[in-house]
C-alpha positions, 0 to 999 in steps of 0.5 A: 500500500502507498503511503501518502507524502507528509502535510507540507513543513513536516518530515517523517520524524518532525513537524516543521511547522510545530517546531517553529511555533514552539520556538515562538512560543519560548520566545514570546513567554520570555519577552511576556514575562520580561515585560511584565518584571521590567514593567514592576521595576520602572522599564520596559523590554525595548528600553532594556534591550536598547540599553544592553545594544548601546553597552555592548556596541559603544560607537556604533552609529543608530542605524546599527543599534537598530537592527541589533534591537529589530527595530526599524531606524524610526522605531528606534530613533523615537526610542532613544528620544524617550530615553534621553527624556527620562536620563537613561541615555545621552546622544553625543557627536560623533565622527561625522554627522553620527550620534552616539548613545551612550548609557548615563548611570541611571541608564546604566542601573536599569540595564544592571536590573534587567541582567538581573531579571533576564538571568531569573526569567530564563533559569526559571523557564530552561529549569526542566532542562540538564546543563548538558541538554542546554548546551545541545540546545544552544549548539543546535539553534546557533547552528540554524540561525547561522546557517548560509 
């Protein structure tokens, strides 16, 4: 008897398409709960993630933090005003006609708390795993994202 071609996205062993959902799914949880605990402290996911950009990229001109941050240039230029607004950032003169951001110490103290929920939001949701199936985990989705 034939056997009938998996439904489209799915091989024999996996489901492609439940596959990408799930890894969807961890990813909206993590920026829900984020949201939520940065919310409780003051902050939000964009502000903490622009502020770690800036960190971890010192110089770099908006258009990069941008896309570091998945945001368009508008997006984040509207918010990097509203940072500069409450003090978490300054923008400065740069080479050229480049702006750069840089963290104040308020700045620079929201950033320290969001690592720090970051780090209880994502022990708690990867507790069900071992170290070692972690590691698998990590291997395997860089390995996907930086595919040709």
């Amino acid at each position: 008897m034939p056997t009938t071609p998996p439904p489209r996205g799915q091989s024999d062993d996996t489901d492609l398409e439940a596959l990408g959902r799930a890894v969807k799914q961890l990813q909206w949880r993590h920026h829900r709960t984020m949201e939520q605990r940065l919310n409780a402290e003051g902050s939000t996911l964009a502000q903490w993630d622009a502020l770690r950009a800036i960190d971890r990229n010192p110089g770099v001109p908006a258009h990069t933090l941008a896309q570091y941050t998945f945001q368009s240039d508008q997006s984040f230029g509207a918010l990097a005003t509203r940072m500069q607004k409450l003090g978490l950032i300054e923008r400065v003169s740069g080479k050229g006609r480049a702006i750069e951001h840089r963290l104040t110490d308020a700045g620079r103290s929201t950033l320290t708390a969001g690592h720090e929920l970051a780090a209880t939001v994502l022990a708690e949701s990867f507790a069900p795993l071992q170290d070692a199936d972690r590691a698998t985990l990590l291997r395997l989705l860089t390995r996907v994202i930086h595919q040709p």
